[in-house]
N, C-alpha and C positions, 0 to 999 in steps of 0.2 A: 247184943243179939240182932238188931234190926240192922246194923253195918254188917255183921256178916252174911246175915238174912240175903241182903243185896249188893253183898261180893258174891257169894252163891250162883246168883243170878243173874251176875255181869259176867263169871265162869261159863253156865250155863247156854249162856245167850251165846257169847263168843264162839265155842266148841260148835253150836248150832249152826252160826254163819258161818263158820272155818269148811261144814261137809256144802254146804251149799252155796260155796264162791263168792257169798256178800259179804261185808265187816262190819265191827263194831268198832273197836280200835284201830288208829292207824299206827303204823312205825315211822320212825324218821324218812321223811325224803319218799315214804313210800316204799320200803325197806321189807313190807311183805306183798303179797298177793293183792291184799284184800284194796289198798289204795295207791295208783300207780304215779299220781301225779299231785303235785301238793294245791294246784288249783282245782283239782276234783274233790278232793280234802273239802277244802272251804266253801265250795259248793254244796255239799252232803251236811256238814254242819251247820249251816244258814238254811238247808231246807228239812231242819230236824231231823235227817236220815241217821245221823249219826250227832251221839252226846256231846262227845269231844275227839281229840286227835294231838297226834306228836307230829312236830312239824319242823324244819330247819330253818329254813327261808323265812321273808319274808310274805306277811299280809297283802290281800290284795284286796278284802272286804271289810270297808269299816263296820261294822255290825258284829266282827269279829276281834277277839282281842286276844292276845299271847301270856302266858307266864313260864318265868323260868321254869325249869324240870330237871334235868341232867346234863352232866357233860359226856359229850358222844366221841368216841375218839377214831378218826380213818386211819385205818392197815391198808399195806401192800398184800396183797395176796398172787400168788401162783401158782402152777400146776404141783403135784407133789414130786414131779418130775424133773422140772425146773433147777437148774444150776444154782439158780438162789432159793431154793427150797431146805436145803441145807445148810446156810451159812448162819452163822452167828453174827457175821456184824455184814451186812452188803454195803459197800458203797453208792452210798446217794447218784454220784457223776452214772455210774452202770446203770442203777436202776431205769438212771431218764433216757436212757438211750435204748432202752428197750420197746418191743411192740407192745400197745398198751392195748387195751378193751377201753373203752369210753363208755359215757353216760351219754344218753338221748342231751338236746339244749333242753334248760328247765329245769334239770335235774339239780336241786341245792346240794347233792354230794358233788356234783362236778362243778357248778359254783363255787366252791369253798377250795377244791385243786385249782381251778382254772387260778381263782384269785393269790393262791398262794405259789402257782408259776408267775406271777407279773412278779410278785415281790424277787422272786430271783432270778425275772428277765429267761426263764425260759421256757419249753415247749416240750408237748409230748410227742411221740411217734405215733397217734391214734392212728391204728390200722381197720379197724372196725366198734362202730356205737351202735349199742342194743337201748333195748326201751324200757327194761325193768333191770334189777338186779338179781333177779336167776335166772335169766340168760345171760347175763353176764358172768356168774359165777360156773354157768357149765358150759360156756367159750372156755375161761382159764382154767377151767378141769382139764378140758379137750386138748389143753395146750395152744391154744390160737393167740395166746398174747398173756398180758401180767395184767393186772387192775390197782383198784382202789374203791374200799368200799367200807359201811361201818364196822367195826367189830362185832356188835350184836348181830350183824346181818349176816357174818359166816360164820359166827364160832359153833355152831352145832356141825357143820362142812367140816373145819380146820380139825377139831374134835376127832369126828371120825374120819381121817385122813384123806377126804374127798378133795381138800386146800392145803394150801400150806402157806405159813404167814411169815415171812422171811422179816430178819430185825434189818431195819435200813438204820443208816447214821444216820444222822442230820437231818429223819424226816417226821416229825410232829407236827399232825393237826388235831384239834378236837374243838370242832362248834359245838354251841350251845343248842341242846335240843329243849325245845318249847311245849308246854302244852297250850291249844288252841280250842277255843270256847267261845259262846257266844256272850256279847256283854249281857244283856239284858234278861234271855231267858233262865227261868229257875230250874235248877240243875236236877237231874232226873235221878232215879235209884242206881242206878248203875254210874251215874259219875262221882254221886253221891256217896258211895262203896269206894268211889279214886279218890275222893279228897280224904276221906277216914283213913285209906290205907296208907296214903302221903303223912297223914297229921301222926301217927306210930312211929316212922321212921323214913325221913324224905330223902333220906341216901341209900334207900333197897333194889333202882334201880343201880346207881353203880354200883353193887354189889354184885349183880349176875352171872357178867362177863368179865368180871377181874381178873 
């Protein structure tokens, strides 16, 4: 009763900051509104603003410490317009030759692309970099270019046909998304409600977006 008590209350609170622009939870990389950069992240949590947070990247404040979470997997994403919006298998070589949308520098989802172009020595066409991820997803609406971004972060878009998530060959990423916490302090009711809900079943979040 007292873990639901204070999942309740972790619901409650979130829905509260969701109408008035502050957060409680972060998403990977910053993958909602609420946190745009994963060094404001660790700022907000080091100054008790906030419990904990999902993070991709790496730490910048020792005070702070990471644990596994899930595995996050990056999609192509395009307009539902888009010549590869309909294909079942796209070719990788097309995809990169295409105009991309980028991420702002910083960004651990562009991080994880950029690094996984060294490994095959190639480059994107970035034609234009937004500073969150729904401006970048409503570039690739608009048709302004193709992206890359996590699957949780558009599958309500892809969903209701605002996206569309074309299958590439040959293209698989999925970093490791981290929960991020502070070492030392005792963990409050509402993170208190995340570890309870973890300790039931720690593979609920990749069940969401399957």
């Amino acid at each position: 009763p007292q873990g639901l008590a204070a999942l309740s209350g972790l619901q409650e609170r979130s829905h509260a900051l969701e109408e008035t622009g502050a957060g409680c939870l972060s998403a990977v990389d910053g993958e909602t509104d609420f946190i745009k950069r994963e060094t404001l992240l660790e700022e907000k949590i080091a100054r008790n603003e906030l419990d904990l947070g999902f993070a991709g990247g790496h730490l910048t404040r020792e005070e702070l410490m990471t644990e596994p979470f899930a595995e996050d997997e990056l999609v192509v994403i395009a307009s539902p317009a888009h010549p590869f919006a309909g294909s079942r298998g796209a070719c990788l070589g097309s995809v990169l030759r295409e105009e991309f949308i980028g991420r702002e520098a910083g960004s651990a989802t562009w991080q994880c692309v950029e690094a996984w172009l060294r490994t095959l020595r190639a480059q994107l066409n970035v034609v234009l970099r937004l500073g969150s991820p729904e401006a970048v997803k409503r570039a690739v609406a608009a048709g302004l270019g193709i992206s890359i971004l996590s699957r949780c972060a558009v599958a309500w878009e892809v969903k209701a046909g605002f996206l569309a998530m074309p299958n590439v060959r040959g293209f698989s990423l999925k970093p490791q998304l981290q929960v991020v916490r502070p070492k030392v302090r005792a963990p409050s009711a509402s993170a208190a409600a995340f570890d309870w809900l973890m300790s039931l079943d720690p593979h609920w979040f990749s069940t969401i977006y399957g």
